[in-house]
PLY file of the C-alpha trace (Angstrom):
ply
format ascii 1.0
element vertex 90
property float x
property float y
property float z
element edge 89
property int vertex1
property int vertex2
end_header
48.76 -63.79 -8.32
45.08 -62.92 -7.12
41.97 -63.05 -9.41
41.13 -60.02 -8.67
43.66 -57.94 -10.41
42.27 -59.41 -13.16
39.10 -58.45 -12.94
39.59 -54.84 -12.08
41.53 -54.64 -14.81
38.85 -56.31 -16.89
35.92 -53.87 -15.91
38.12 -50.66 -16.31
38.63 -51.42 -19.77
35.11 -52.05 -19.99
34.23 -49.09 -18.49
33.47 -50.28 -15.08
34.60 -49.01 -11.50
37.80 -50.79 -10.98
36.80 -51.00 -7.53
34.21 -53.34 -8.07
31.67 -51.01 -6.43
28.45 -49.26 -7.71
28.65 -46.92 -10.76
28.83 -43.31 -9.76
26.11 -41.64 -12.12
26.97 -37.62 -13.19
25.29 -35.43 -10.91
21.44 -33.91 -12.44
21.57 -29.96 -12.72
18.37 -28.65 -12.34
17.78 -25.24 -14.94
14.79 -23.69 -14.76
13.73 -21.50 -18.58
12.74 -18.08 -18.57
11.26 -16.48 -21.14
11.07 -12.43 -22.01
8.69 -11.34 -24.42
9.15 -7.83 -26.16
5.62 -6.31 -24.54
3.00 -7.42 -22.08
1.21 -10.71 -22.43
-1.68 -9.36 -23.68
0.15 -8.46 -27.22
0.84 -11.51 -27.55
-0.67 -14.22 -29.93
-0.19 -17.30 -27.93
-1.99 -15.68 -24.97
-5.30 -15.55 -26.52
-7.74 -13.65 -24.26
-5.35 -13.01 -21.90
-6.59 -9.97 -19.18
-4.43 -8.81 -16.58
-6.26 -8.29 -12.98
-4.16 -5.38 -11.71
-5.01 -1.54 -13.03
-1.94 0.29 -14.51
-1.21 3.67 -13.62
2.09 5.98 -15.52
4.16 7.33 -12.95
5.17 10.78 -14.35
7.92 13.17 -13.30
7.70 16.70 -12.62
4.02 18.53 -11.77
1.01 18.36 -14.48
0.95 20.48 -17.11
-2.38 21.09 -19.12
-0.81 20.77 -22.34
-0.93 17.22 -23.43
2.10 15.80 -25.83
4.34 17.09 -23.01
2.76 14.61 -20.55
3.77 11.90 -22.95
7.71 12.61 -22.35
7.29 12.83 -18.34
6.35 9.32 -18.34
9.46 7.34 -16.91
7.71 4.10 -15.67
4.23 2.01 -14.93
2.60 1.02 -11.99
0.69 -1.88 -11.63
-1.62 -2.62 -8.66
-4.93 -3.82 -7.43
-7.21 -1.98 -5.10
-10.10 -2.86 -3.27
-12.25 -1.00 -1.18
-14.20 -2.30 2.08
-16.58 -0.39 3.75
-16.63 -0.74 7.34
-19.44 -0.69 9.67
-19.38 0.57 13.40
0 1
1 2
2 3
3 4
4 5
5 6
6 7
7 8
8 9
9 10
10 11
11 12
12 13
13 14
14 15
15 16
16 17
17 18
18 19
19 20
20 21
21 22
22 23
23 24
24 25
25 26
26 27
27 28
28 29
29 30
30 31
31 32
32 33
33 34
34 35
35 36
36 37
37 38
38 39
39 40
40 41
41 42
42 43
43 44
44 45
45 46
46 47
47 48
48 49
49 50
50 51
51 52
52 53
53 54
54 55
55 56
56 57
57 58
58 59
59 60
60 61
61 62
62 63
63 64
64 65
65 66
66 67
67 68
68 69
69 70
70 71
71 72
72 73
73 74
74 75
75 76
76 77
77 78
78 79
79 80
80 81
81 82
82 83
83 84
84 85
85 86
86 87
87 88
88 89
């Protein structure tokens, strides 16, 4: 009878590789956290002094109308960009 039955016997009920080879260690899963916050970041307490850089702009539906509180329920989204100009010389 060979030692070695023994002993991979041994380290499996210890927990080993029977093998008699390296551990194999569980495989890392990376996650990557997202938060979503309720509003923009300037609303928010833990961004103190927070300022966006881009200008926001409502994107309306439908043609202008000169009366005002109906303007309010044409708005169906935001736009956010930023512009520069350059002047250029010939």
């Amino acid at each position: 009878m060979g030692g070695g039955t023994a002993a991979a016997a041994a380290a499996a009920a210890a927990g080993g590789d029977p093998g008699g080879g390296a551990r194999k260690r569980p495989a890392r899963t990376s996650v990557a956290l997202m938060k979503v916050y309720p509003n923009e970041l300037e609303a928010q307490a833990e961004f103190d002094d927070f300022t966006e850089w881009l200008q926001t702009f409502e994107l309306y539906r439908g043609k202008h109308s000169d009366i005002e509180f109906e303007d309010e329920g044409r708005a169906v989204g935001k736009f956010k960009v930023s512009m520069r100009g350059k002047k250029f010389e010939r």
